[in-house]
N, C-alpha and C positions, 0 to 999 in steps of 0.2 A: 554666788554663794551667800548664805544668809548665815549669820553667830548667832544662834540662840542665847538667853540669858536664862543658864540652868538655875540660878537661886540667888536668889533677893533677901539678906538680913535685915537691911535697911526699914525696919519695921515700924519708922517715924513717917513715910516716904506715903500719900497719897494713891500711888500705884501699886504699893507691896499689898498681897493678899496671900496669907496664908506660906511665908517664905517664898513668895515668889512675885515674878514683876508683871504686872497687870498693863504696862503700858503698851503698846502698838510695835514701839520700837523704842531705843533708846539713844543718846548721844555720850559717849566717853568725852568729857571734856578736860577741866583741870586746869593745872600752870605747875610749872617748877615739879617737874616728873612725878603728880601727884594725878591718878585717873580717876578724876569723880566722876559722879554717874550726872550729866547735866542733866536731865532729865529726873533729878528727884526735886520732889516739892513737897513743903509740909504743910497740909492744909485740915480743917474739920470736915471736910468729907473726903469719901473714900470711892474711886471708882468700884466699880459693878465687877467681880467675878465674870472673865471671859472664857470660852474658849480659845485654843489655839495657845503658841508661845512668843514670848517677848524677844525680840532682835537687838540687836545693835542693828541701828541706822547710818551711824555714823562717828568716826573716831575723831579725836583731832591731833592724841596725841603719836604724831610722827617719828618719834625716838622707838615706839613699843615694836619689837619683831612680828608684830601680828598683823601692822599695820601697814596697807597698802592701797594708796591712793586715795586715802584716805575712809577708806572700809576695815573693818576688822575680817582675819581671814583665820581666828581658832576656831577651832566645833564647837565652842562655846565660851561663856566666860561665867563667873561669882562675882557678885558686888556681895561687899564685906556691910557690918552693920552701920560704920560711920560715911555710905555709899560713896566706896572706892571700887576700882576694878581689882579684883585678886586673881587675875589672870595677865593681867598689864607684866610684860616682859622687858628687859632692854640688853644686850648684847654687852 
């Protein structure tokens, strides 16, 4: 199963084009039940408009309900504008 990353605010982010995540895939990373998007970076250039949609690759944070084995297993997920996951659950 692959989590799409339906929409990227994160409009500082290297990867955001146009509300959405331009990268390959992504990693939810964080500390202290906070899911940032480890894969944002703010840089003076801007990847190239793809086709295709951005993944999660990889989670780390293992408290989220979505979380297994270290994969995310929603049909999708939001990174919010300060790139957080807005879909990050915990029980």
């Amino acid at each position: 199963m692959t989590t799409a990353v339906r929409t990227c605010a994160a409009s500082a982010c290297a990867f955001n084009a146009q509300s959405s995540c331009n990268a390959l895939a992504i990693t939810v990373a964080g500390s202290d039940r906070t899911p940032g998007c480890g894969t944002f970076v703010q840089l003076d250039v801007r990847r190239p408009v793809t086709e295709g949609t951005s993944t999660v690759g990889a989670c780390h944070r293992l408290e989220c309900t979505y979380n297994a084995d270290l994969a995310c297993t929603a049909e999708g997920i939001e990174v919010t504008d300060v790139a957080t996951c807005a879909t990050y659950t915990i029980d």
